[in-house]
MIZA-596867 format. One record per atom (N, C-alpha, C): residue in one letter; x, y, z. Coordinates in steps of 0.2 Angstrom, whole numbers, plus 5000, padded with zeros to 4 digits. Layout:
AXYZ
...
END
This chain:
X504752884925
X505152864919
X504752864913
X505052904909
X504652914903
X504852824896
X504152794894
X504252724892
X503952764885
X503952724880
X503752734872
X503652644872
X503252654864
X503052624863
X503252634853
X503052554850
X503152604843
X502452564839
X502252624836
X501852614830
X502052604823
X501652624818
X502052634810
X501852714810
X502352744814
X502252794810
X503052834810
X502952864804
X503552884802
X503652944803
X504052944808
X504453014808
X505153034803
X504953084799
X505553094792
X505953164795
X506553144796
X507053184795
X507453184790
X507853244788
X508153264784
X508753304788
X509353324784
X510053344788
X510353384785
X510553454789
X510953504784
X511753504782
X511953534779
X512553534775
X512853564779
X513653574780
X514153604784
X514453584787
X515053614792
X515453584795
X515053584804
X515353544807
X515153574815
X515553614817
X514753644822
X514953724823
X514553734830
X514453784833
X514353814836
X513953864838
X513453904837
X513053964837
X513254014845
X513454054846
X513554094851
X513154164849
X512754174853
X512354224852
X512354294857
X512154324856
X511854384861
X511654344866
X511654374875
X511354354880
X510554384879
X510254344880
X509454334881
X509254374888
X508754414887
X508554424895
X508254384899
X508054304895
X507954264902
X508654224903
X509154264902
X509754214902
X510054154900
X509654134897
X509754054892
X509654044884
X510254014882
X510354014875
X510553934875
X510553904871
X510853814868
X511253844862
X511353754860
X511853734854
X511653714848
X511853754845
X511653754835
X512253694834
X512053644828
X512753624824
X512453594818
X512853554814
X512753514809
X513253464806
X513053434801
X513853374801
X514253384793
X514553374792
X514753364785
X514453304781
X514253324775
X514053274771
X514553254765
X514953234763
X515053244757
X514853194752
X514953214745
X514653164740
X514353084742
X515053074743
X515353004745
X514652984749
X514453024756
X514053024759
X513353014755
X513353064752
X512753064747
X512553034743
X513052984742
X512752944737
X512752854742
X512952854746
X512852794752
X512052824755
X512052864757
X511352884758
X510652874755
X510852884747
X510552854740
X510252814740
X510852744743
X510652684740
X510452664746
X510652674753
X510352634757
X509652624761
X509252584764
X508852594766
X508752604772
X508352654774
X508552684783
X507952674784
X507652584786
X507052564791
X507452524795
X507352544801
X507452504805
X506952524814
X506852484817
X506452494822
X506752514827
X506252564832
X506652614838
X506452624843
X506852594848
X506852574855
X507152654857
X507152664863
X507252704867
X507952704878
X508152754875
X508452724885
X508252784887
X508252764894
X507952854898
X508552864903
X508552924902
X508952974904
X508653004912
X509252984916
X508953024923
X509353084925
X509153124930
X509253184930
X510153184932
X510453114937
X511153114937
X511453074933
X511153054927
X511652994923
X511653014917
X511952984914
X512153004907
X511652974902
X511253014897
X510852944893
X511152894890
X510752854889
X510752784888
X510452774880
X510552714877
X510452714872
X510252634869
X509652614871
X509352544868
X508952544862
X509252474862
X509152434857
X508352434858
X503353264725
X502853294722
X503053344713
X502953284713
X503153344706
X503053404709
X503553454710
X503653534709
X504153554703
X504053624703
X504553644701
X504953674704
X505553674705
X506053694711
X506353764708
X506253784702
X506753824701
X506753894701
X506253924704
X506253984708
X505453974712
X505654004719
X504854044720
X504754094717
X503954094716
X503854164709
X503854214714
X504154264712
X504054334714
X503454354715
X503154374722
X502654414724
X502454494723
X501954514718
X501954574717
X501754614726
X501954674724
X501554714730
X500954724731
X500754734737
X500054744738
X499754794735
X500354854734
X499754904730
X499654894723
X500354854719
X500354814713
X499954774713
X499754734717
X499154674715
X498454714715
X498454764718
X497554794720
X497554844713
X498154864710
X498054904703
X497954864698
X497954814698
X498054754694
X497354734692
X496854754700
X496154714699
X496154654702
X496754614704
X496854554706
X497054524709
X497054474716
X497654454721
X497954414718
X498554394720
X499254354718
X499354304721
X499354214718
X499354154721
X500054164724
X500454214723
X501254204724
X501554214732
X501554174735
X501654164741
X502254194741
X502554254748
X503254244749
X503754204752
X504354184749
X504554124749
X504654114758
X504654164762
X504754154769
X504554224774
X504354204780
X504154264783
X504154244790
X504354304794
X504454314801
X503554314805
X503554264808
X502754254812
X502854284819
X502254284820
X502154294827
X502154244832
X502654234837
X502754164839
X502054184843
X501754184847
X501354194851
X500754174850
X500654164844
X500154114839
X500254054837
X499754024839
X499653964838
X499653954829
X499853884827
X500253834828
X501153844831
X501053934827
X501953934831
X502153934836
X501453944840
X501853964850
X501853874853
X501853834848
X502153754850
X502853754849
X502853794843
X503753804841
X504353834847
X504853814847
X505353834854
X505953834851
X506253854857
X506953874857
X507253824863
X507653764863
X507953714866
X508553724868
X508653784874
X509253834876
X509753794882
X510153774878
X510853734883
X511353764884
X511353794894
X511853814896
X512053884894
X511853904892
X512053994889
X512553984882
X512553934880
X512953934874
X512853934865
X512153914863
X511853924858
X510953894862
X510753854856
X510053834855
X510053784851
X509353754849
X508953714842
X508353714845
X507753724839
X507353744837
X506853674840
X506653674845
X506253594848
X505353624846
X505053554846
X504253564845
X504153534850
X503653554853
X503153534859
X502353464854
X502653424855
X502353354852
X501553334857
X501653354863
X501253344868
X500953404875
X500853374879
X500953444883
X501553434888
X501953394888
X502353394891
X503253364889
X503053354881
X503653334879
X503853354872
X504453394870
X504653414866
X505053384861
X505053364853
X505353344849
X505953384847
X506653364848
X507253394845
X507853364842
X508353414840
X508853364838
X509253334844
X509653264842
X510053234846
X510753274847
X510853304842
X511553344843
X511453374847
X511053414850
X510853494852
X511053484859
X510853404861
X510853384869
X511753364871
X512253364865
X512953354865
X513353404867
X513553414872
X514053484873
X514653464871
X514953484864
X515553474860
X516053494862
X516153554865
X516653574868
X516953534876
X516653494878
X516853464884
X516853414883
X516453394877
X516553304876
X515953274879
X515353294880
X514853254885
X514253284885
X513853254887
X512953274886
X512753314890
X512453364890
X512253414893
X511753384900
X511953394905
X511553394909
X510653404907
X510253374910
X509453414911
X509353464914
X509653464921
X509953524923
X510253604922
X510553574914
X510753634911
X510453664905
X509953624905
X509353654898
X508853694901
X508653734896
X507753734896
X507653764889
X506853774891
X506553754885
X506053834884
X506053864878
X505553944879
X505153914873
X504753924874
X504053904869
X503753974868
X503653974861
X503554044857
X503754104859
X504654104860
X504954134860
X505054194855
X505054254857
X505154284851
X505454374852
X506154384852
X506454454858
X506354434863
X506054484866
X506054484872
X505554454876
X505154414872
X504554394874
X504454314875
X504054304878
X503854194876
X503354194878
X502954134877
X502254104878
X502354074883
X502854014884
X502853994892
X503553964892
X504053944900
X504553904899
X504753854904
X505153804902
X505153764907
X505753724907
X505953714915
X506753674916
X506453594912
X507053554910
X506953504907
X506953454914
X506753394914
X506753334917
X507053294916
X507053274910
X507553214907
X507453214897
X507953164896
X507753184888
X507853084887
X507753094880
X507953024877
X507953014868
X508552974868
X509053004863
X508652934857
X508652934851
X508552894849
X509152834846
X509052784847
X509552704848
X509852744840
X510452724839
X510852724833
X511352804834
X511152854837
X511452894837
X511852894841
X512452934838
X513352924841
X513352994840
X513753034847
X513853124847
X514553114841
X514853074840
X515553074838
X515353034831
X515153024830
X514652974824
X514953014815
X514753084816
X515153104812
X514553124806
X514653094801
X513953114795
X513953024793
X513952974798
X513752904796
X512952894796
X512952864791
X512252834791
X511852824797
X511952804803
X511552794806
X511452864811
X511952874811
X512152954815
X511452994813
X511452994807
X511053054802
X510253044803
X510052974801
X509252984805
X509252974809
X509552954816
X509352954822
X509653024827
X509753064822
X509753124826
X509253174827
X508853144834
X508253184836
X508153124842
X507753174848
X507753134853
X507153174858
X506853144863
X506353174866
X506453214870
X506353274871
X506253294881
X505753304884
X505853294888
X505253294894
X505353334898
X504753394899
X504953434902
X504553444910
X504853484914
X504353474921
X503753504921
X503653564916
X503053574918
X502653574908
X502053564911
X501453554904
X501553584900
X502053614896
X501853704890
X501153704890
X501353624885
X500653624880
X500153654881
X499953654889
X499353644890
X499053774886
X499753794890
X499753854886
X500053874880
X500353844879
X500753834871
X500353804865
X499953764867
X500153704863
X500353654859
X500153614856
X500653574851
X500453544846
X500953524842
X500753484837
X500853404837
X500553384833
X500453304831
X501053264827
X501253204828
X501653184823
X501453134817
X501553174812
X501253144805
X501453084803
X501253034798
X501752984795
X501653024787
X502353034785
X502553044778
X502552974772
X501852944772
X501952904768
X501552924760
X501552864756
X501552864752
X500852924751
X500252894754
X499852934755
X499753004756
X500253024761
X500053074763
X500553114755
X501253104754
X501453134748
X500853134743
X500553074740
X500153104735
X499653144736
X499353144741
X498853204743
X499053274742
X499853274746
X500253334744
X500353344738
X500453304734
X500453314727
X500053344724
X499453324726
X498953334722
X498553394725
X498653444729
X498653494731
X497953484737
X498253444742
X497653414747
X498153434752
X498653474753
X498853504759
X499553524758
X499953544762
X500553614763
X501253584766
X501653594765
X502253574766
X502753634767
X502753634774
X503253704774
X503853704780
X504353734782
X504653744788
X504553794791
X504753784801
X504753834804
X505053824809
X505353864811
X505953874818
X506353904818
X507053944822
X507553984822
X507853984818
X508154024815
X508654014810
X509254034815
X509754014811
X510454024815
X510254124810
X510354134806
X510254224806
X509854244808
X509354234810
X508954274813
X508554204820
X509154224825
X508754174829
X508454204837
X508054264835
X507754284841
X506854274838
X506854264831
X506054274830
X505954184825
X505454174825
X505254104822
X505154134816
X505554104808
X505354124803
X504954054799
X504554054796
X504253994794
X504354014785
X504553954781
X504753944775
X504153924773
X503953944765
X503353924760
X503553904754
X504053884754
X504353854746
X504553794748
X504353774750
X504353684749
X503853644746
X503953574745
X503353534741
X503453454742
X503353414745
X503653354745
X503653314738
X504353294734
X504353264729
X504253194729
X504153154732
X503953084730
X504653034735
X504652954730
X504952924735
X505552884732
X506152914735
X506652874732
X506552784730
X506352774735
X506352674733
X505752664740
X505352624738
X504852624742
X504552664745
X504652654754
X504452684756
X504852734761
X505352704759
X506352704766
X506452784764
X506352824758
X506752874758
X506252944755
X505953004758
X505753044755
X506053084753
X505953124747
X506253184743
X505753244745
X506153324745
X505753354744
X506153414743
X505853494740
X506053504737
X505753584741
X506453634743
X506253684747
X507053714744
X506953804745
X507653834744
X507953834749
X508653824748
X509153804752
X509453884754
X509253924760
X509453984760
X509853974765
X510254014768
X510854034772
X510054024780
X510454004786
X509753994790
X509453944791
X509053944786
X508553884786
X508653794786
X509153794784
X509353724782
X509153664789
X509153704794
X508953674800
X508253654803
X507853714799
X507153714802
X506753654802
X506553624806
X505953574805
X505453584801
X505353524798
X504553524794
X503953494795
X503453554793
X502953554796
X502453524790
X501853474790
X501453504784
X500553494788
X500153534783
X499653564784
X499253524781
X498853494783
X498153454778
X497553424787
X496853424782
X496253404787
X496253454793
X496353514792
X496353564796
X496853574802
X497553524803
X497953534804
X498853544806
X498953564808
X499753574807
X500053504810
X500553484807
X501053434811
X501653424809
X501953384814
X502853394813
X502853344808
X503553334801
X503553284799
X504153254799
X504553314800
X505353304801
X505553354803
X506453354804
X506853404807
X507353434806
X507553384800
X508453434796
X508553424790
X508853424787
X508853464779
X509553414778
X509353374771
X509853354768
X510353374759
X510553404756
X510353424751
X510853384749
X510753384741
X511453344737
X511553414734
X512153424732
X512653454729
X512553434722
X512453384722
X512653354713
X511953384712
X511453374711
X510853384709
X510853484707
X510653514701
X510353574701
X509753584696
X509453614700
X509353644707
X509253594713
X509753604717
X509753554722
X509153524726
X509353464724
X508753434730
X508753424738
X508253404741
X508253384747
X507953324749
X508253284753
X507953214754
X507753214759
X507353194762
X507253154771
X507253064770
X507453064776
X507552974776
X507052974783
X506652914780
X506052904784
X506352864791
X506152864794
X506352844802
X505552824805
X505252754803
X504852734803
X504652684811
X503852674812
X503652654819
X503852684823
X503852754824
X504052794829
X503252804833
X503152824840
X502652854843
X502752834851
X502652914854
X502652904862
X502152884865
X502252854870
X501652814873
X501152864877
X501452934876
X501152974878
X500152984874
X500152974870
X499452954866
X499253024862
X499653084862
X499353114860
X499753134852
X499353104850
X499353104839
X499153154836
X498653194840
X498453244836
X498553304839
X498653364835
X498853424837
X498353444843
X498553504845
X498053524850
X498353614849
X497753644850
X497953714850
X497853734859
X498253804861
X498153794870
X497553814870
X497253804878
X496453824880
X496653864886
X497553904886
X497253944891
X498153984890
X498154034895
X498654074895
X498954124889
X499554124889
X499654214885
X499554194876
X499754114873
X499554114867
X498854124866
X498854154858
X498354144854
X498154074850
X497254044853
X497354004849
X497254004840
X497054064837
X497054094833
X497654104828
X497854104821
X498254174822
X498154214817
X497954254820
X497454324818
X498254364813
X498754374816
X499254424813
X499554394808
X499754324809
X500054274802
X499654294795
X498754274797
X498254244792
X498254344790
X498354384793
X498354464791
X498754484785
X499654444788
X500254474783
X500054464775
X499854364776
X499954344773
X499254354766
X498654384769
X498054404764
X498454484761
X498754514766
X499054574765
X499554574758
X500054514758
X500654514755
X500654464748
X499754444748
X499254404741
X498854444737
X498854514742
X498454554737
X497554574737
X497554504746
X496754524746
X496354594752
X497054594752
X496754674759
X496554744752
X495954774753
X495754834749
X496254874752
X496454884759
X496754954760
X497354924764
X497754914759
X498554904763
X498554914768
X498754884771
X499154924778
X498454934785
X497954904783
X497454914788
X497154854788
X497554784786
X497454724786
X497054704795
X497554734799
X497754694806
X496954704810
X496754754807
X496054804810
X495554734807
X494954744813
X494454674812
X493854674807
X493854744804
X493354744799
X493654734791
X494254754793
X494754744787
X494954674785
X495254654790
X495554584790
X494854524788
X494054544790
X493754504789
X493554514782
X493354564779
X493254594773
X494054534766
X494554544770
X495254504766
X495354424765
X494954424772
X494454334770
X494054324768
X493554354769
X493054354763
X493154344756
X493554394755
X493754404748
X494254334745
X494554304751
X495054244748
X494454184750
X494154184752
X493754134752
X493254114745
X492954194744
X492554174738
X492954154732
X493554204733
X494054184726
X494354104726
X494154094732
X494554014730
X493753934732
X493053974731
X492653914731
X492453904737
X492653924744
X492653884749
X491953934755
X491653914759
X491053954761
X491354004764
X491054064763
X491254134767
X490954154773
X491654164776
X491354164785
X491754224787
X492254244784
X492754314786
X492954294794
X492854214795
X493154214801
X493954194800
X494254214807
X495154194805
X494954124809
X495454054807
X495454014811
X496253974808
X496353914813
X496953884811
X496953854804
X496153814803
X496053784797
X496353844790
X495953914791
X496053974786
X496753954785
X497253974789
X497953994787
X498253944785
X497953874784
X498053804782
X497953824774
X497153834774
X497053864766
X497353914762
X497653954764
X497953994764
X498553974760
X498953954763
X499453924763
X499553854756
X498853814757
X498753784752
X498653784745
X498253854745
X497853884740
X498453924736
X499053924739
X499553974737
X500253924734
X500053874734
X500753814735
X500953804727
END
């Protein structure tokens, strides 16, 4: 039996726009696909959302393999990403370009993203889960609700692909059990309490982690938002998009805005594109990647539209592992050599287009972004690098 414990730390979700729905996809050649959905928000909702305060403390019920779960008791400017000149454009120029693209298709099979997954219920859609540990995955509570039948997906009827991407994946595994966080209702609708306690744990039967990897669970506090302010770390998403859900796309136009009232409510401020409204948030600081949240809230009233997370605070599994881990064995890379390529490629620090990927190339494109940005030159690729990178670019 999977037990928790809680801490002060804040797990921040946020929740997308829409009506609920269903994702039906292509069949997969491992034969398994899960469930997309979302809730409706309207004004009303948004402005009850506003004023209320979403701390409350989180217990957990466990989930056996025959029963049903149980359930116990930054200042940015948001108003475009700047346009990215082309490689060959920035090399005529003389100069590389801080202009980050506002989002880009990775290589799932690299680390930080081969912890990223696909959470495939029953052949019918998906949701985009993070491997938290080596053996347990952070997702949404909707995902594990089979709407059409009226009732929770069996364990039995899940699994889980970690750095899936086509036809390929880093590793996969039937589920064991899951558990839902106290406050969530499948039929709950877009109520307050529905909204941030939608995300729940599973537990799966075999370790990913240990070939995957994972990531750490951050608190989104007061702290960590001013650091991010203050340009001491990265604020991005990553996961399936409902249009494009065979490759992991990870978003770079996000920034965390500050705090509605205390400590109860984060803002932050990412474009709202067709896709992405689902993706989990990830942010980057002390040479780390980690989860912060998981769904997207925007107001309507606000332009250019904001987006909120509502903190969901004293969260952590008793599990003990807080901090990221990259794998120490199997098909993932713990490196990512192709990401930290695009991305020097698509700033304008590769000499010769298109010959980024090559080791004499790619080391030469570091160097170059290293010196340009103060920091010692090593032309090594590492997880920290793509941190900077991303930083350096925000």
């Amino acid at each position: 039996m999977l037990s928790t414990v809680f801490g002060d730390l804040n797990l921040c979700f946020a929740y997308a726009l829409g009506t609920p729905q269903r994702e039906v996809t292509e069949t997969e050649s491992s034969g398994w696909l899960g469930e997309k959905g979302s809730f409706i928000v309207t004004r009303r909702h948004i402005n009850l959302i506003a004023t209320a305060v979403a701390c409350a403390g989180i217990g957990f019920g466990t989930l056996s393999v025959a029963a049903q779960p149980t359930q116990t008791s930054m200042k940015f400017n948001p108003a475009k990403a700047p346009a990215h000149a082309s490689a060959s454009q920035q090399k005529s120029s003389g100069k590389a370009s801080d202009a980050m693209p506002a989002d880009m298709v990775v290589d799932a099979a690299e680390y930080p993203w081969s912890a990223v997954g696909r959470l495939n219920t029953g052949g019918r859609g998906y949701c985009t889960g993070i491997l938290v540990d080596e053996s347990h995955v952070l997702t949404d509570a909707h995902c594990l609700f089979y709407r059409t039948e009226g009732r929770w997906w069996q364990p039995g009827e899940l699994h889980f692909v970690a750095g899936y991407q086509r036809d390929t994946n880093v590793t996969h595994s039937k589920i064991q059990s899951y558990e839902l966080a106290p406050g969530y209702r499948a039929n709950g609708g877009a109520s307050l309490s529905s909204i941030i306690n939608n995300w729940a744990l599973v537990k799966l039967e075999k370790p990913l982690g240990r070939q995957a990897g994972w990531l750490g669970l951050k608190t989104l506090d007061k702290r960590l938002v001013r650091r991010l302010q203050n340009g001491q770390g990265a604020f991005i998403q990553a996961g399936y998009r409902r249009d494009a859900s065979h490759a992991i796309t990870v978003g770079f136009d996000c920034a965390a805005d500050g705090f509605f009232d205390a400590e109860s409510r984060i803002g932050n401020r990412c474009q709202l594109k067709p896709g992405r409204a689902d993706l989990p948030f990830l942010v980057y600081m002390d040479g780390k990647f980690n989860v912060v949240a998981n769904r997207v809230l925007a107001s309507l009233a606000e332009q250019p539209p904001r987006t909120g997370s509502l903190a969901n605070p004293r969260f952590r599994a008793k599990m003990g592992k807080g901090e990221s881990q990259a794998p120490k064995s199997g098909a993932a890379s713990p490196v990512p050599m192709t990401t930290i390529s695009n991305l020097l490629e698509s700033l304008g620090y590769a000499e010769d287009a298109g010959q980024v990927q090559q080791d004499e190339a790619r080391e030469a494109a570091i160097r170059s972004f290293e010196s340009s940005k103060g920091l010692p030159v090593t032309g090594e690729a590492s997880v920290p690098l793509l941190g900077e990178i991303i930083e350096a670019s925000e």
